[in-house]
Backbone as JSON Lines, residues from 0, in Angstrom:
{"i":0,"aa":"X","n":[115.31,50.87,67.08],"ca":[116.08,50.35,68.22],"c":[116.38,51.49,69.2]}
{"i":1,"aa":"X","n":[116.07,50.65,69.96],"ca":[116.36,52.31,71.54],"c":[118.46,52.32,71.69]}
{"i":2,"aa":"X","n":[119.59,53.38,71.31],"ca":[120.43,53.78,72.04],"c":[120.31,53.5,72.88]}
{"i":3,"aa":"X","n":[119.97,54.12,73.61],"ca":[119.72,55.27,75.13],"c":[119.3,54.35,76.42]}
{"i":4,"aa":"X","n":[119.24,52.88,76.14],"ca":[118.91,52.02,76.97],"c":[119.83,51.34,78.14]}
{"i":5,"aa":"X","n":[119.15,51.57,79.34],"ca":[120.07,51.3,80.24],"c":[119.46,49.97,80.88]}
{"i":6,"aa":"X","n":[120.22,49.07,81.66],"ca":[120.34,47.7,82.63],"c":[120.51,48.42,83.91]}
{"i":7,"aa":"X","n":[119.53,48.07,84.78],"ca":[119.62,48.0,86.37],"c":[119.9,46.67,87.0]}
{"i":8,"aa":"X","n":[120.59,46.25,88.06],"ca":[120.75,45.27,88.27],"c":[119.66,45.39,90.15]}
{"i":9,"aa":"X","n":[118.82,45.48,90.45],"ca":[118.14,46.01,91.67],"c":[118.33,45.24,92.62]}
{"i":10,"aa":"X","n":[118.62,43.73,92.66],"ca":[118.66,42.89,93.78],"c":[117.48,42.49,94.42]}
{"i":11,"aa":"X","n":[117.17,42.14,95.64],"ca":[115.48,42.2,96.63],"c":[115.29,42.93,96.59]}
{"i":12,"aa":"X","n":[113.72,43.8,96.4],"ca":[113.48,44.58,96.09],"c":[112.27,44.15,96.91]}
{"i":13,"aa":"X","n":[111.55,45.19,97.46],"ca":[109.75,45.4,97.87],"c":[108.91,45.2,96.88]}
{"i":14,"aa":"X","n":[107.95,44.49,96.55],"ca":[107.1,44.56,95.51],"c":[106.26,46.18,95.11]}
{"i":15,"aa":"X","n":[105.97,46.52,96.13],"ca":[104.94,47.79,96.71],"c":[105.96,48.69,96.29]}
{"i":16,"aa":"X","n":[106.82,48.55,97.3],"ca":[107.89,49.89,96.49],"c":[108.21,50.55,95.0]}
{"i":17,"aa":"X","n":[108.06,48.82,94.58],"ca":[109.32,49.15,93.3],"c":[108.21,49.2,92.42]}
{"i":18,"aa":"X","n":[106.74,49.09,92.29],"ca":[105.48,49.62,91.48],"c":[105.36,51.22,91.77]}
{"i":19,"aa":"X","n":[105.74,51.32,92.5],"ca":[105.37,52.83,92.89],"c":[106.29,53.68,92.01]}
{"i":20,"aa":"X","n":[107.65,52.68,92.16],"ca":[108.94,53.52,91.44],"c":[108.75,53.55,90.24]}
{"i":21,"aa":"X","n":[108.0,52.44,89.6],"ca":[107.75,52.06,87.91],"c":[107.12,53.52,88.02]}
{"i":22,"aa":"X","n":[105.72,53.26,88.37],"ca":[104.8,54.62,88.05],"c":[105.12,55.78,88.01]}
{"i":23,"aa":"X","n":[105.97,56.22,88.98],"ca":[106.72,57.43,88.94],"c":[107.74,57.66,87.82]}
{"i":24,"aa":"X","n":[108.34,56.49,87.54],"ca":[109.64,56.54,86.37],"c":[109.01,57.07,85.46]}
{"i":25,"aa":"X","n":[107.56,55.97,84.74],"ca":[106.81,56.42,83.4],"c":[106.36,57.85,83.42]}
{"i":26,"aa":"X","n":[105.97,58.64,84.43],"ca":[105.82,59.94,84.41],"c":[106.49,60.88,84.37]}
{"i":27,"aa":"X","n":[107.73,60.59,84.48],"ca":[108.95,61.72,84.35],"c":[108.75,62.49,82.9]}
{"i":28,"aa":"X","n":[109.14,63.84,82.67],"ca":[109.04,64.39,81.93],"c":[110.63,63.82,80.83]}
{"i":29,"aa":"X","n":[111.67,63.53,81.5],"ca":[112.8,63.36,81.03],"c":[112.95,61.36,80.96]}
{"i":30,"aa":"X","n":[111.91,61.17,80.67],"ca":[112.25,59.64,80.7],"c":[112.87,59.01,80.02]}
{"i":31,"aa":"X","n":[113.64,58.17,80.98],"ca":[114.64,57.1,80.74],"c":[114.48,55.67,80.31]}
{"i":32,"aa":"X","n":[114.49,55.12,78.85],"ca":[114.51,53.39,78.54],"c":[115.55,52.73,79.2]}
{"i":33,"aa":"X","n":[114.3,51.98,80.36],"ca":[115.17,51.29,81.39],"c":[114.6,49.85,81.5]}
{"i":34,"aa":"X","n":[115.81,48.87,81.67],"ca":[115.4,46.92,81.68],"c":[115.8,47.07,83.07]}
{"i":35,"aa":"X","n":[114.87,46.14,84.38],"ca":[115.44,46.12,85.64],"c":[115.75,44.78,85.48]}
{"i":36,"aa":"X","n":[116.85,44.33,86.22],"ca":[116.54,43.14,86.72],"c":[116.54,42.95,88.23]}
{"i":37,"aa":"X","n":[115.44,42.35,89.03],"ca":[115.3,41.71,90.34],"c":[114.71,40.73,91.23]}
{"i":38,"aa":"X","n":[114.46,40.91,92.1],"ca":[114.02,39.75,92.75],"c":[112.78,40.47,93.6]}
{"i":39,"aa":"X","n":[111.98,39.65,93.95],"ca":[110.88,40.28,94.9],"c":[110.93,39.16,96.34]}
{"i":40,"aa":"X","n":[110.84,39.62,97.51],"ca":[110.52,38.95,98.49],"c":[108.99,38.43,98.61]}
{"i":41,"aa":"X","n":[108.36,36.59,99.14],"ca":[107.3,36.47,99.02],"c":[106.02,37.21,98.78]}
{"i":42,"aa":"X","n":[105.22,37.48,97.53],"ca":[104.32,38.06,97.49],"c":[103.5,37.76,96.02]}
{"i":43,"aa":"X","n":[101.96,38.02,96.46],"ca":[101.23,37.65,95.45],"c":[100.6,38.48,95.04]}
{"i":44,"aa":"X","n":[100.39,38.36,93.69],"ca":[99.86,40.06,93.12],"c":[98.73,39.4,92.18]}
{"i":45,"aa":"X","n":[97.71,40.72,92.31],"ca":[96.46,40.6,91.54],"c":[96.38,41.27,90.64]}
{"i":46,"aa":"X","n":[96.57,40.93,88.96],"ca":[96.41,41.78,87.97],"c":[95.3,43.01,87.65]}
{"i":47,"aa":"X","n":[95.38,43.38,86.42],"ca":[93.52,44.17,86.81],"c":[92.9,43.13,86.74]}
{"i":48,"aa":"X","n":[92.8,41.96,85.32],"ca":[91.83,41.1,85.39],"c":[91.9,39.96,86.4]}
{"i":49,"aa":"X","n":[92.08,40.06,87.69],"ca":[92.71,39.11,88.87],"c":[90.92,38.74,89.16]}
{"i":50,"aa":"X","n":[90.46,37.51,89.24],"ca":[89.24,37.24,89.9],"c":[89.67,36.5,91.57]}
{"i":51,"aa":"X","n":[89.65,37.24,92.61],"ca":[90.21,36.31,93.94],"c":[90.09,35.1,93.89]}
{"i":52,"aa":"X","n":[89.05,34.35,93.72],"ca":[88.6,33.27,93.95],"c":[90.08,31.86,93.37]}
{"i":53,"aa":"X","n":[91.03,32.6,92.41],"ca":[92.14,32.02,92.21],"c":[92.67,32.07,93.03]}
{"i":54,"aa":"X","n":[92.85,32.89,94.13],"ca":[93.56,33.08,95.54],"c":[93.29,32.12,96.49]}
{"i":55,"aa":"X","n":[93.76,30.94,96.42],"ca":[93.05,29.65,97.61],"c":[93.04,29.95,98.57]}
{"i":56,"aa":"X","n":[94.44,30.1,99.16],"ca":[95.12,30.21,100.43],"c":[96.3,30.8,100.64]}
{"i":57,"aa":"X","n":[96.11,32.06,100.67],"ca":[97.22,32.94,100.85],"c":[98.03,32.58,101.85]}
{"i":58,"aa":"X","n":[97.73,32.17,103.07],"ca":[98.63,32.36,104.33],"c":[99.63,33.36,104.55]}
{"i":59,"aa":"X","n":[100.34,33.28,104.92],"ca":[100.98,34.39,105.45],"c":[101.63,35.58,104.76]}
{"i":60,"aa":"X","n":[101.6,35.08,103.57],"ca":[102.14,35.38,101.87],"c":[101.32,37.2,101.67]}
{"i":61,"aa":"X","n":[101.66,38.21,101.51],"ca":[100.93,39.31,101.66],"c":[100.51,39.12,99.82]}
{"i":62,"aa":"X","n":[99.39,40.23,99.88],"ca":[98.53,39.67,98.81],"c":[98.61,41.2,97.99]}
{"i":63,"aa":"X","n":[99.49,41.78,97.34],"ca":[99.12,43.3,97.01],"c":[97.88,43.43,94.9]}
{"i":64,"aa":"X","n":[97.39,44.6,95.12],"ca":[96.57,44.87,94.2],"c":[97.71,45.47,92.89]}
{"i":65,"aa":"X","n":[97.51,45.18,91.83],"ca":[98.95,45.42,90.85],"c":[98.11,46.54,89.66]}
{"i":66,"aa":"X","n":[98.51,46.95,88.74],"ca":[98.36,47.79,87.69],"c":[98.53,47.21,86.5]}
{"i":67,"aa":"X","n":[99.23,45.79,86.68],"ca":[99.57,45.05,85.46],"c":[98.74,44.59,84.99]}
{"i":68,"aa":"X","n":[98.28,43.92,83.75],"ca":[97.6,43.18,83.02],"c":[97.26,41.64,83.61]}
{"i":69,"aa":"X","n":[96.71,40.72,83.26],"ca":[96.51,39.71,83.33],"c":[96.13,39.42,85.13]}
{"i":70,"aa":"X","n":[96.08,37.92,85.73],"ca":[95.5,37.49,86.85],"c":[96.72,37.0,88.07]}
{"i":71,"aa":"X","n":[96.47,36.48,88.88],"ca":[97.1,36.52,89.93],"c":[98.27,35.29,89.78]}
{"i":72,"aa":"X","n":[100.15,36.19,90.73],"ca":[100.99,35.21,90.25],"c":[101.65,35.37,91.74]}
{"i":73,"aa":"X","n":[102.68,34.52,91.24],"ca":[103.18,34.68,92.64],"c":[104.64,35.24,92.78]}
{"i":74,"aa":"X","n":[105.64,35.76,93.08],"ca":[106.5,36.44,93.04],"c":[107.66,35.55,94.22]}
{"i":75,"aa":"X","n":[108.97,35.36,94.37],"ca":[109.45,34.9,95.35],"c":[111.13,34.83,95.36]}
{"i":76,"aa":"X","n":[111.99,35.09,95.95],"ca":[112.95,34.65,95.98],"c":[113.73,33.41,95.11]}
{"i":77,"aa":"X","n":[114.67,33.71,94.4],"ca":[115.21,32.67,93.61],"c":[114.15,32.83,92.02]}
{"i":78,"aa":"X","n":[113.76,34.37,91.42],"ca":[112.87,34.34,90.55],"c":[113.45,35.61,90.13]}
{"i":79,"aa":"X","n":[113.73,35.07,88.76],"ca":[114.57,36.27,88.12],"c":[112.97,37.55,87.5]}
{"i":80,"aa":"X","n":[113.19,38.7,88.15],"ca":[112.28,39.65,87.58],"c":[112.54,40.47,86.13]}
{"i":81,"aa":"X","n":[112.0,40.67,85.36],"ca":[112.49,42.02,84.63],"c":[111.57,42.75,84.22]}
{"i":82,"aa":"X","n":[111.18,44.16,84.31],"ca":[110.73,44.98,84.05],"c":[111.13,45.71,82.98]}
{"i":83,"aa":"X","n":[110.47,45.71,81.77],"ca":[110.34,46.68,81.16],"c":[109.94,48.16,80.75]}
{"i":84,"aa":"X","n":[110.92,49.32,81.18],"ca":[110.42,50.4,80.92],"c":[110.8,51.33,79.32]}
{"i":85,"aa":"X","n":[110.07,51.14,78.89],"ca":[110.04,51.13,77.23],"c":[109.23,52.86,76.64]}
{"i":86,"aa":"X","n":[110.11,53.52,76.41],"ca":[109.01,54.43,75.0],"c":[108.5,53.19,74.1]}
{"i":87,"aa":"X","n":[107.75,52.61,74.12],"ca":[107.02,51.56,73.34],"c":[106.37,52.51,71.89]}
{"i":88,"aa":"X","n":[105.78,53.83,72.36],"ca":[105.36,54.4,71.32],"c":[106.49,55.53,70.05]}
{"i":89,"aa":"X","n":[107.9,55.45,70.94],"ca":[108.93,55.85,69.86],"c":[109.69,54.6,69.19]}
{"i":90,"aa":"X","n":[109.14,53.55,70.07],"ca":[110.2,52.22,69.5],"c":[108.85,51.95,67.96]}
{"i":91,"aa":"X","n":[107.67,52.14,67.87],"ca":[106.85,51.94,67.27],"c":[106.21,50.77,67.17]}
{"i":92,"aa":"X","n":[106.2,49.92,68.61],"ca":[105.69,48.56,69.12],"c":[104.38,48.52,69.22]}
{"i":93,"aa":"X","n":[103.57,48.16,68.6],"ca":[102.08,47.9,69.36],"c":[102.34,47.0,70.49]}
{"i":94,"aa":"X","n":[100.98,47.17,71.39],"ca":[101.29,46.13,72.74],"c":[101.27,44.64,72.17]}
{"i":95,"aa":"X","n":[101.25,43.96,71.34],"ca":[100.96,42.81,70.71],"c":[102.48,42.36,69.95]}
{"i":96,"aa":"X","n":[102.96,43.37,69.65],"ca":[104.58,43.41,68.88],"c":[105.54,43.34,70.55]}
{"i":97,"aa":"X","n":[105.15,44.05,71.45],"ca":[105.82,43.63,72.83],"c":[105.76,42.82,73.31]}
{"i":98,"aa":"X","n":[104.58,42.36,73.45],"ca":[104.46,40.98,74.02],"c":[105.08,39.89,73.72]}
{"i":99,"aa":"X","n":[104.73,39.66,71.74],"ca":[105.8,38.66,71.26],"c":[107.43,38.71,71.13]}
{"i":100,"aa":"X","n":[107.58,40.18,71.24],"ca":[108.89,40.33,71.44],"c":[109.72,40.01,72.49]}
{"i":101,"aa":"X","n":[108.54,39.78,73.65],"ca":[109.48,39.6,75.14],"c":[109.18,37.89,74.76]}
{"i":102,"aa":"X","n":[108.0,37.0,74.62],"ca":[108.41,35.95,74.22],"c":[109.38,34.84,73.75]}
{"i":103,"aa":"X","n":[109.38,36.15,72.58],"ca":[110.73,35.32,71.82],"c":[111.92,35.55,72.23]}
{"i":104,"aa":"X","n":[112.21,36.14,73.1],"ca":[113.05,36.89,74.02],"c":[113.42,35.71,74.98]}
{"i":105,"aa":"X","n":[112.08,35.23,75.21],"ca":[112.65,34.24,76.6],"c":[112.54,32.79,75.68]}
{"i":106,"aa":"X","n":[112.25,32.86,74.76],"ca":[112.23,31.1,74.33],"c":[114.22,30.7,73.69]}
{"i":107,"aa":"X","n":[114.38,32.46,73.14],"ca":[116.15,32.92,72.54],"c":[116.91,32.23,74.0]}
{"i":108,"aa":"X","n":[116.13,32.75,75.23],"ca":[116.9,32.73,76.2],"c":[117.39,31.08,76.65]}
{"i":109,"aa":"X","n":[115.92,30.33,76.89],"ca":[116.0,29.4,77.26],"c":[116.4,28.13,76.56]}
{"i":110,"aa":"X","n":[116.66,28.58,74.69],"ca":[117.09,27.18,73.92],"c":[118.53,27.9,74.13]}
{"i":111,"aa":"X","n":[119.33,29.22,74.75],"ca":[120.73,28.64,74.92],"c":[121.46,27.69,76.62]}
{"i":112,"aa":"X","n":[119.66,27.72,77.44],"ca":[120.1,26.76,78.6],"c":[119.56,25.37,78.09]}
{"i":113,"aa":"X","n":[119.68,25.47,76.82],"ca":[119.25,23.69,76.07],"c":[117.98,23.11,76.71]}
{"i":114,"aa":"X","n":[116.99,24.67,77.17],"ca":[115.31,24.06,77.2],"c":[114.72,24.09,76.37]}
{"i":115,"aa":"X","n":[113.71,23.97,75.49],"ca":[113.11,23.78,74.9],"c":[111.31,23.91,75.13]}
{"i":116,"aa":"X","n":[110.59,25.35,74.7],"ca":[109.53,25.68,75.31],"c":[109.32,25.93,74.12]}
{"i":117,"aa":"X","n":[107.49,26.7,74.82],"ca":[106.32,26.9,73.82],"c":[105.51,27.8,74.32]}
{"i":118,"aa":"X","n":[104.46,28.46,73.47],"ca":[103.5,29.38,73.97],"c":[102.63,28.4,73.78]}
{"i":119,"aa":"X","n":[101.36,29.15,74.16],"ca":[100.02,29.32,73.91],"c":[99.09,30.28,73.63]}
{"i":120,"aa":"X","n":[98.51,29.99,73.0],"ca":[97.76,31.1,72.64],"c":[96.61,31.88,73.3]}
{"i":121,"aa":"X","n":[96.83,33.09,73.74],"ca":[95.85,33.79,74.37],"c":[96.19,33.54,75.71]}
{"i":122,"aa":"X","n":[97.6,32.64,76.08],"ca":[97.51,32.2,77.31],"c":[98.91,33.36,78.18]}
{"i":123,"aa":"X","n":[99.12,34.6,77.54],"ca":[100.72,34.86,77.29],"c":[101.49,34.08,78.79]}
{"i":124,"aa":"X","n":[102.73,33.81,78.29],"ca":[103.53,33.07,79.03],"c":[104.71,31.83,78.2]}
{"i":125,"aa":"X","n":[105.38,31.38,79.48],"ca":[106.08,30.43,78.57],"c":[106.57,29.08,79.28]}
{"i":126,"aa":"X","n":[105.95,27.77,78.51],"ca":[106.06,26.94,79.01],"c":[106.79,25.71,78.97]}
{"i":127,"aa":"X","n":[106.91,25.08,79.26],"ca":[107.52,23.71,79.12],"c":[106.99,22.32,79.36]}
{"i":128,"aa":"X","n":[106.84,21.49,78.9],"ca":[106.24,20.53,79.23],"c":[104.98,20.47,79.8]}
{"i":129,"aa":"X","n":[103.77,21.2,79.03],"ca":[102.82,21.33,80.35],"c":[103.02,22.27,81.28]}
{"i":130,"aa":"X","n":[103.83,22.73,81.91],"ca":[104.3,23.8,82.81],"c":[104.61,25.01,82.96]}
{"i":131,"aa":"X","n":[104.55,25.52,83.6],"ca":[104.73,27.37,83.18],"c":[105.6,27.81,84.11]}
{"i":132,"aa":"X","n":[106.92,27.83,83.11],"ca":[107.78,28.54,83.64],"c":[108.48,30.28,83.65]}
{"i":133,"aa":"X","n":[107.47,30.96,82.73],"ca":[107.47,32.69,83.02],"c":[106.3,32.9,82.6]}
{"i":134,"aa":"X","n":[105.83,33.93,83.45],"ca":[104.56,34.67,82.95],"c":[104.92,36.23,82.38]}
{"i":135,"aa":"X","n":[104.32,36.69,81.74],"ca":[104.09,37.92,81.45],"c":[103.1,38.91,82.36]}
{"i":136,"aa":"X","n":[103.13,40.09,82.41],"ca":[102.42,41.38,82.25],"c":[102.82,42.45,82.53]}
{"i":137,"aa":"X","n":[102.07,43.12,81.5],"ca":[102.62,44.8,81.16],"c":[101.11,45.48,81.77]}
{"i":138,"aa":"X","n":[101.71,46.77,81.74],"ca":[100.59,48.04,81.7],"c":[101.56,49.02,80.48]}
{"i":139,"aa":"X","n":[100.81,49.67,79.51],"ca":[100.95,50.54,78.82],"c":[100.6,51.9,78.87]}
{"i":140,"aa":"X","n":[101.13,52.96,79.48],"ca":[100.38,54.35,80.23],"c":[101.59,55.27,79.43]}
{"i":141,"aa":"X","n":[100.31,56.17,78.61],"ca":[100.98,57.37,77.88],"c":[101.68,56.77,76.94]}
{"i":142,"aa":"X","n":[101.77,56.13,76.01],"ca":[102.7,55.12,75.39],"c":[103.98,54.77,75.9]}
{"i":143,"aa":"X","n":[104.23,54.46,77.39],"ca":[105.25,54.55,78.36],"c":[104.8,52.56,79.04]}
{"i":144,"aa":"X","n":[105.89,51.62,78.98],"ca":[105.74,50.29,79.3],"c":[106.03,50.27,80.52]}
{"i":145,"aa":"X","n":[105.58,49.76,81.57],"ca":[106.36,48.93,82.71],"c":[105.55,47.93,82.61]}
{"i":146,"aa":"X","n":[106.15,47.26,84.03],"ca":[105.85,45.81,84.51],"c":[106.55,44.98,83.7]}
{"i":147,"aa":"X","n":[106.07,43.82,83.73],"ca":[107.05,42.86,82.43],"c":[106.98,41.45,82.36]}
{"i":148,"aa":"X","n":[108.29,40.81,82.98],"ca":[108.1,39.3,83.11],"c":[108.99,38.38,84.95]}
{"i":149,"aa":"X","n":[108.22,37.68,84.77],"ca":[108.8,36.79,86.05],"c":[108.83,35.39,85.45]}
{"i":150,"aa":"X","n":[110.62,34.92,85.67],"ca":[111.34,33.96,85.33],"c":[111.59,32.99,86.32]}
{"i":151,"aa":"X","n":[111.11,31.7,86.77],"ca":[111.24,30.56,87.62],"c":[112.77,30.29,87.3]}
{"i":152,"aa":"X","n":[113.61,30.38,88.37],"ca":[114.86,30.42,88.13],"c":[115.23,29.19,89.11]}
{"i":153,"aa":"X","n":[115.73,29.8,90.31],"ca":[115.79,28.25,91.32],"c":[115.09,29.14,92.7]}
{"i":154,"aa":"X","n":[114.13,28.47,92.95],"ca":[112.87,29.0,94.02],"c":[112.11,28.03,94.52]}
{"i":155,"aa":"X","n":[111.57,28.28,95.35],"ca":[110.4,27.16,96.49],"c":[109.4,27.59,95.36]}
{"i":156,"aa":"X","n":[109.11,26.67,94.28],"ca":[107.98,26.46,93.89],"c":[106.47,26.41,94.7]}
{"i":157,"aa":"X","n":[106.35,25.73,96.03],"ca":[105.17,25.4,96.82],"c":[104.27,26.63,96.92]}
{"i":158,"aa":"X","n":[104.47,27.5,96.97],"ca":[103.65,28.89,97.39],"c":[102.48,28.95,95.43]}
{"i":159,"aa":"X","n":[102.89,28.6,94.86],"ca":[102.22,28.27,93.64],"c":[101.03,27.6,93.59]}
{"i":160,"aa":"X","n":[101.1,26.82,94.82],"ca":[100.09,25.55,95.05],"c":[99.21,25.99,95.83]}
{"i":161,"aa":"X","n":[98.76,28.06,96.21],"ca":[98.19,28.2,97.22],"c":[97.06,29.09,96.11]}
{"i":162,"aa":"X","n":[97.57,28.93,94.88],"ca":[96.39,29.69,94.03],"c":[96.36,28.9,92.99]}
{"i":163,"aa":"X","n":[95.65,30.22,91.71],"ca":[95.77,29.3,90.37],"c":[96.38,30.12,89.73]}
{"i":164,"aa":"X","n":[97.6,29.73,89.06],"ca":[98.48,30.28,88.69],"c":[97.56,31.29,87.23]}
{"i":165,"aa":"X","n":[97.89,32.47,87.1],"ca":[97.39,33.11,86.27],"c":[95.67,32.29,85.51]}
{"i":166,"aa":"X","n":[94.95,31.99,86.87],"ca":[93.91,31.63,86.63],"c":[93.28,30.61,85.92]}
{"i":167,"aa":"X","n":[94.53,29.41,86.07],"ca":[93.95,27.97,85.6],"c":[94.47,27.53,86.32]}
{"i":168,"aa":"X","n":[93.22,26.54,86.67],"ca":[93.12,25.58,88.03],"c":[94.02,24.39,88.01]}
{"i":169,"aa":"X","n":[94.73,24.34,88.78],"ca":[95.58,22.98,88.42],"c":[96.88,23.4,87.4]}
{"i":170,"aa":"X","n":[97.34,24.59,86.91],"ca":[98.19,24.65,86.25],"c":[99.39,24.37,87.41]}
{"i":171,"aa":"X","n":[100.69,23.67,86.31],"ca":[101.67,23.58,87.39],"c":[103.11,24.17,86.55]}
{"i":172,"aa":"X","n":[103.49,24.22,87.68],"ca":[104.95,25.67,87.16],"c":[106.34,24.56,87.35]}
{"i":173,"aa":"X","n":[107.64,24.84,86.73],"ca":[108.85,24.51,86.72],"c":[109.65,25.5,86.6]}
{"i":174,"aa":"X","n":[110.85,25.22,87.35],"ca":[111.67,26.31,86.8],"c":[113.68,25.99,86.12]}
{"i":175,"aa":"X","n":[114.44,26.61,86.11],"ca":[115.4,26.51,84.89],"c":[116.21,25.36,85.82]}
{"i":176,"aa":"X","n":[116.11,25.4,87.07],"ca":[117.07,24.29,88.07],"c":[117.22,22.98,87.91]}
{"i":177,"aa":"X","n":[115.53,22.56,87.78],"ca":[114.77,21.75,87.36],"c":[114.9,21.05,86.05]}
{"i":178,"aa":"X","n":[115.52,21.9,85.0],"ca":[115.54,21.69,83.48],"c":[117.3,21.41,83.69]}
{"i":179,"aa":"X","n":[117.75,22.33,83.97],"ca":[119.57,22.41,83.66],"c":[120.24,22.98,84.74]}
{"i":180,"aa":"X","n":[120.48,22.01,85.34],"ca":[120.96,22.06,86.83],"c":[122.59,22.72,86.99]}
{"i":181,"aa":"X","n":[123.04,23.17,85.51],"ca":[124.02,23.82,85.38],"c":[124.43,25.07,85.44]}
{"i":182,"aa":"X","n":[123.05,26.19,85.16],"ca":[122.88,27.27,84.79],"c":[122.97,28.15,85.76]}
{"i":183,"aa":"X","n":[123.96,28.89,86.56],"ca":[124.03,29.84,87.72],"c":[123.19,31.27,87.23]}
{"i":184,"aa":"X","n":[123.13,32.36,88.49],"ca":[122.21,33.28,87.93],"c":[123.13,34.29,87.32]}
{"i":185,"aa":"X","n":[124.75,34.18,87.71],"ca":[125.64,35.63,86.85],"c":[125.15,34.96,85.11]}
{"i":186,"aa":"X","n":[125.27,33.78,84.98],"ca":[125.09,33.27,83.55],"c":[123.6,33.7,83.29]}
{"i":187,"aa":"X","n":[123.06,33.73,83.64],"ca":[121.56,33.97,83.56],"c":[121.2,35.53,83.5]}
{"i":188,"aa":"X","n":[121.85,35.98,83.94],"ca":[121.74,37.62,83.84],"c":[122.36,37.99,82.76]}
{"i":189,"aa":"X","n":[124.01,37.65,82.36],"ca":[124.59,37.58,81.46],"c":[123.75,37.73,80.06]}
{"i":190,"aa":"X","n":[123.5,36.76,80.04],"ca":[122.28,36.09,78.98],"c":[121.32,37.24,78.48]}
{"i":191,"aa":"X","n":[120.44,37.12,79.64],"ca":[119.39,38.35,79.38],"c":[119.86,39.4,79.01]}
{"i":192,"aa":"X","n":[121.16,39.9,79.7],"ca":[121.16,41.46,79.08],"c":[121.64,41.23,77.0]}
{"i":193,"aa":"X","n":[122.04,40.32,77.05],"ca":[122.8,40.71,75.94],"c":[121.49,40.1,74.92]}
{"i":194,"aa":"X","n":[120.89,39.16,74.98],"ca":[119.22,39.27,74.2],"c":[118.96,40.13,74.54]}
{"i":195,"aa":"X","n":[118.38,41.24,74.89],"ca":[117.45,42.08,75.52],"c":[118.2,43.25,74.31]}
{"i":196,"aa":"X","n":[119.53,43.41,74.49],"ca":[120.31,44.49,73.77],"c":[119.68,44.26,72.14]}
{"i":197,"aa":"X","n":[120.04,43.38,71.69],"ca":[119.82,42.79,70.73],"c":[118.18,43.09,70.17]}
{"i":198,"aa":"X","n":[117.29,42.56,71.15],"ca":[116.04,42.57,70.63],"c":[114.97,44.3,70.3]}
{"i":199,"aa":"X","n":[116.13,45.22,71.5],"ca":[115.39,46.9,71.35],"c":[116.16,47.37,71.0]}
């Protein structure tokens, strides 16, 4: 279990920026186990394995190139972010033990807003009904984690409908508003930090 772990609370944040900041964080000689939480203003990002052709119709939506794993998502206002910056290799996680760990992380999260989700396999993410309401992706550099997960919280879903969501055609997304129209975001942050404590 990581001590030494700190909560950022970042607010709107630049997408472009705050990758740059990840990259730089993981390189510090004195690095810090850090959970962000934020928000990104409209933007769509292309994993490494991103094939464009999931990219329908961007419109006005800026389109940036990412470092993370997996294919193209969409990022937006009213979408809870969190980044994981992890010694993954002193916590003694394989990337496969992280992954399910942030999983079960968000399924802990979402049966205490009385949702009720599921994985798939090979598909990482987490869904509901047919629907995909967080995606995953990491990059693992130097045994050092960033990137992480994006949580459909209460957001203009429509910008979803201008690609394919992590590269299946026709997939369709929901988010927690939608499920439990009760759940504000201090409760929602609340939440996360104290799973999150719990789980590293």
């Amino acid at each position: 279990m990581l001590e030494d772990l700190t909560f950022k609370s970042l607010g709107r944040v630049s997408y472009f920026e705050t990758l740059q900041l990840m990259q730089s964080h993981v390189k510090q000689p004195n690095f810090k186990n850090e959970i962000w939480l934020l928000e990104h203003a409209p933007v769509f990002t292309l994993g490494t394995a991103a094939d464009t052709k999931h990219l329908l119709d961007p419109k006005d939506i800026p389109v940036i190139n990412s470092d993370r794993g997996g294919e193209v998502t969409y990022h937006g206002p009213g979408q809870l972010v969190i980044y994981f910056l992890l010694d993954v290799k002193k916590l003694g996680f394989s990337p496969h033990r992280l992954v399910s760990t942030i999983q079960n992380f968000l399924k802990d999260l979402l049966k205490e807003l009385l949702i009720d989700c599921y994985f798939i396999k090979g598909a990482p993410g987490v869904y509901v009904d047919g629907k995909k309401i967080a995606s995953i992706g990491l990059r693992i550099s130097q045994g050092k984690s960033y990137h992480g997960v994006s949580l459909n919280f209460d957001m203009d879903l429509s910008p979803f409908s201008q690609i394919n969501p992590c590269g299946y055609e026709g997939l369709q997304v929901t988010q927690i508003k939608d499920l439990n129209g009760e759940a504000s975001k201090l409760q929602l942050e609340k939440l996360v930090i104290d799973l999150l404590k719990k789980a590293f």
